[in-house]
N, C-alpha and C positions, 0 to 999 in steps of 0.2 A: 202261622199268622203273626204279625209284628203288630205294635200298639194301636190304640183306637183314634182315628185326628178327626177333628171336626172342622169341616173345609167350607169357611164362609166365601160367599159368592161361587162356589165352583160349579155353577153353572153357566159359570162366564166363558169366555173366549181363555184368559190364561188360565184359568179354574178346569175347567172340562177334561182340559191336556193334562192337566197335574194330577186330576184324577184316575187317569189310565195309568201315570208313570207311577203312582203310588200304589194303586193296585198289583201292577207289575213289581212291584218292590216289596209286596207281600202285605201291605198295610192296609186294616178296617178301616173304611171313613166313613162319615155323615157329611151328607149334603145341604149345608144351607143356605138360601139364597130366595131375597125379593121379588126376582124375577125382572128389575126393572128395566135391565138392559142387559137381558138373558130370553131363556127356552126350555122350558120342558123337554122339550126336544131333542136336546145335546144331551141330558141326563141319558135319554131312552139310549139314543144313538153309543152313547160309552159304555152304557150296561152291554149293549150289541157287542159292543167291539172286546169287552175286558171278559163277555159269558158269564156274566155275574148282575146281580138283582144291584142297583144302587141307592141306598137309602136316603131319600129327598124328603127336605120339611123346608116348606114355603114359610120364611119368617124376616124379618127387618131387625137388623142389629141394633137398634135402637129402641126395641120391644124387648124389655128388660124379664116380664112375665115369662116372654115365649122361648126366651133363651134362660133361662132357668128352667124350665121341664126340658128341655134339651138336655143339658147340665145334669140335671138329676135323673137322666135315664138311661146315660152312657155313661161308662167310665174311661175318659180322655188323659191320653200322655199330653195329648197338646192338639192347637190349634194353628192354623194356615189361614191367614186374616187377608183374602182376598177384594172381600165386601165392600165396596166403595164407588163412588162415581172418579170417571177419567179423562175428560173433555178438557181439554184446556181452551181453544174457544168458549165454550158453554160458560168453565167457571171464572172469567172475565166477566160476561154478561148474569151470571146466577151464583156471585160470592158466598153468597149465604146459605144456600142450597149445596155448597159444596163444605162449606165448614159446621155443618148441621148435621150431614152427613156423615162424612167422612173424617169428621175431630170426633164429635158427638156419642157418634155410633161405637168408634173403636172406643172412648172410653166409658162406656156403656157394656161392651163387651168384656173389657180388662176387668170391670167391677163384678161383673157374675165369674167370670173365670177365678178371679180373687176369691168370692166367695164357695166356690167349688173346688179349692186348692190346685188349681189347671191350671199352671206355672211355668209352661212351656209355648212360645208363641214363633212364628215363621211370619213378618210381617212383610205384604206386599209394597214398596217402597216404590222410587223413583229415582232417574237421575237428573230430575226435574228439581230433586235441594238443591244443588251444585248451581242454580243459577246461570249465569252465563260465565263461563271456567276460565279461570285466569291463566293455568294452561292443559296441554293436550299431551299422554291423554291423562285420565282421572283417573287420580285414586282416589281412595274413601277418605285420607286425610285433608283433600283438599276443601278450603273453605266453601263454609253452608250459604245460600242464598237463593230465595227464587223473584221470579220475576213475572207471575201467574197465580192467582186463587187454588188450583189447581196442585202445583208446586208447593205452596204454603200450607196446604194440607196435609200434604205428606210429613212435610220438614216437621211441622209442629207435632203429629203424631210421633216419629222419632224424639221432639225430646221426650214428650212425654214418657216413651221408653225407656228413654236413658233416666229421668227422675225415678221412675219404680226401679230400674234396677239399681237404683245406689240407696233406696229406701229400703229394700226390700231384699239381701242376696237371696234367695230361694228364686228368684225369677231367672228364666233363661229366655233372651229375647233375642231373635235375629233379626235382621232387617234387610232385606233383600232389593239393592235398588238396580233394579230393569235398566236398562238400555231403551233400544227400539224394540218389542216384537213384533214381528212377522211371520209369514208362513199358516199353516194347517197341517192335522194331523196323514200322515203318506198315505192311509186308505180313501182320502178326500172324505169320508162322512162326517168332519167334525171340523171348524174352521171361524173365520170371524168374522161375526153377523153384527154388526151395529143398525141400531134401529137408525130410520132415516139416511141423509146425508150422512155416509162415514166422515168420519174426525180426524182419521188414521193414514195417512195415504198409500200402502200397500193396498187395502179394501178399495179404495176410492181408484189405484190402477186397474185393480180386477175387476171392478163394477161396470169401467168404460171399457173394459175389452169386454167384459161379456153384453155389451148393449145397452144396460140399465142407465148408464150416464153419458153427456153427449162427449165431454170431455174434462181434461184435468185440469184444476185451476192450479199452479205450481204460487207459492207464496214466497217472492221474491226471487228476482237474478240478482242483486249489487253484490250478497253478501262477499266479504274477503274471503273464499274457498277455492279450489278449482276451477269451477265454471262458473260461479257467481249463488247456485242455489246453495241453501242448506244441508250440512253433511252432519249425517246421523252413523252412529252405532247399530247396525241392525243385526238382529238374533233370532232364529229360528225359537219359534212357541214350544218345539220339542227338547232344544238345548236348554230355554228357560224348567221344564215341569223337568226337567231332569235336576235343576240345579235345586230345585224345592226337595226333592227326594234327598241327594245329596246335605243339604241343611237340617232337614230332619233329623237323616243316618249321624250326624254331628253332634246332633243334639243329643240323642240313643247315647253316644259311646261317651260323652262328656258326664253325663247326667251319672251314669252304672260306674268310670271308674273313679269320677270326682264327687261323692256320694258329698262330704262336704265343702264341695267348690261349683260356684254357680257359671256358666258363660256366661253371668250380666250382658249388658247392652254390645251386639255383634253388627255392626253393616258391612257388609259385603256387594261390591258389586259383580251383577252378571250381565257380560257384555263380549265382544268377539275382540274387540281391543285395534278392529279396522273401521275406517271410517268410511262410508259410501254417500256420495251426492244423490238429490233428489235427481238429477236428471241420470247419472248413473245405474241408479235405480231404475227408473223407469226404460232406458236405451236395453238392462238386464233382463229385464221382463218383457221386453218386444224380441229379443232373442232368442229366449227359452221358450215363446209361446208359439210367435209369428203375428202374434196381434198385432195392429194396428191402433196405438193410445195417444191419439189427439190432444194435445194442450197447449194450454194457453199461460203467460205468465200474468201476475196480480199482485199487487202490495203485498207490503211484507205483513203478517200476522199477528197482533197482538200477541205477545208474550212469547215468542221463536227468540231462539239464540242460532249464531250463525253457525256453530262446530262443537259436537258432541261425543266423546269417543274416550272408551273407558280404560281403565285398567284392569285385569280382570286376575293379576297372578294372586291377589289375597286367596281366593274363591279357589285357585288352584292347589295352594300348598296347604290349608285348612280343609277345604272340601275336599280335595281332591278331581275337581270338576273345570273339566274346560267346555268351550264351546268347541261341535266337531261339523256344524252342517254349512254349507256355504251360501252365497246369493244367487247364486244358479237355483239348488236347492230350495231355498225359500220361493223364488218366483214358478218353480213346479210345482210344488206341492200347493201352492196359493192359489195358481188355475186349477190343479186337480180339483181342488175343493171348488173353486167356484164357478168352473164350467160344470160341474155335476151338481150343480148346487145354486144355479142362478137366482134365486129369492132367499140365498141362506138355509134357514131351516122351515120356510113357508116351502108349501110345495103349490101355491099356484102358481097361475105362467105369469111370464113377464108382460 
């Protein structure tokens, strides 16, 4: 068995999946997570899938007490800081809710990890700093900017990263900034349940093919791409919990032969490095399924940028880690889960 991680929110949607690949990867973890746009449920369902008991504590990173008896009862190489709200509609409408959160909490968290010398960190990021990109595709050099509450949460928890590690060398902090994810895990039992109206539009495809929604609202044709919609980076949720293991394994081999040399402040992105349209998208997923997904077009969306689309060789020649599944793949595994699964992880009927 490989080191102890304490994996806040991994009862999320990218959490759940990073806890099978970690287990897979030989690694104890601890589960924590609010629940507040999560499921016990997912917990049960990984325990199912990995045949192993999963160790869940209902707590808010922001509960400075509860994560100190967490701290003091495990012995952690490090942490995987999923813990945070993700709506970028929402946090336009609920600024302060998102930087309350998601600033707050994480340095809330860095301060008990500080005081339990747990100095290893996997931070769930965004490529929502980057702003609207000046060009295509993205590297991690390219200039920080957002353009979203949401966005500026993130960004602003990375400097704060980068200030500990230039305060501090004993810190080793990664910072992993996401693409699109998409997708579910390939047994369908595990997949992404957002409470309400999904925010996400893979979820909000599979909702209206499976019945739940009448149809898609697509948020903008003008933009300058392709056909006019939004062209995103999208990444299968199994490439991403891969690329978590991967950062991890990084941090293992840095820490053991650079005993006094820190990774300081690392962002990396992960991302497939292709860019697909919203309607490409969705044309992919009435192919793969046979569905039928009605929509409509609508203004464009507070805080959308027209063309997203990474670069991902850092990730490769450090990690070692590429993306390997495709958009075929993503819109199967996405019905898998959500033809099997039409209320998510509620099991009443529609």
């Amino acid at each position: 068995m490989k080191n102890k991680i304490l994996v806040t929110g991994g009862a999320g949607y990218i959490g759940s999946h990073t806890c099978i690949a970690l287990h897979e990867a030989g690694y104890d973890i601890v589960v924590y997570d609010n629940l507040s746009n999560s499921s016990c449920e997912a917990i049960n369902r990984v325990s199912i899938l990995t045949g192993k008991p999963i160790e869940f504590i209902k707590g808010d990173i922001r509960d400075t007490e509860m994560l100190r008896q967490v701290f003091s009862s495990n012995y952690f190489f490090g942490v995987i800081h999923f813990a945070g709200l993700k709506s970028v509609g929402e946090s336009v409408s609920k600024p302060l809710l998102y930087y309350n959160n998601n600033i707050s909490g994480t340095i809330n968290l860095l301060e008990v990890m500080a005081e339990y010398d747990v100095k290893n960190i996997v931070f769930s990021s965004s490529a929502t700093v980057y702003g609207d990109p000046e060009k295509l595709p993205i590297d991690e050099s390219s200039p920080r900017s957002c353009t979203n509450p949401y966005g500026q949460s993130k960004l602003a928890v990375e400097y704060i990263l980068e200030d500990l590690a230039i305060s501090d060398d004993n810190w080793n902090l990664i910072s992993l900034r996401y693409f699109n994810p998409v997708g579910a895990h390939p047994s369908g039992k595990i997949g992404e349940d957002p409470n309400d109206i999904p925010n996400n539009l893979m979820p909000y495809i599979s909702q209206v093919a499976v019945g739940k929604l009448d149809k898609l609202n697509i948020f903008g044709n003008d933009y300058s791409t392709v056909d006019g919609t939004g062209v995103r980076d999208f990444i299968h949720v199994s490439d991403l919990a891969q690329g978590h293991v991967a950062a991890l394994n990084h941090l293992e081999q840095q820490t053991s032969l650079n005993k006094n040399r820190s990774v300081g402040f690392l962002p990396i992105n992960l991302g497939t490095g292709r860019g697909t349209s919203v309607l490409e998208l969705v044309n992919a997923f009435i192919q793969v399924t046979g569905q039928a997904i009605p929509y409509q077009f609508v203004g464009r969306r507070a805080g959308d940028v027209a063309s997203c689309c990474a670069s991902a060789y850092k990730a490769k020649v450090l990690l070692g880690w590429e993306a390997k599944l495709s958009i075929t793949e993503m819109c199967q595994d996405t019905w898998n889960w959500q033809s099997n699964n039409p209320n998510g992880y509620r099991v009443k009927d529609i």
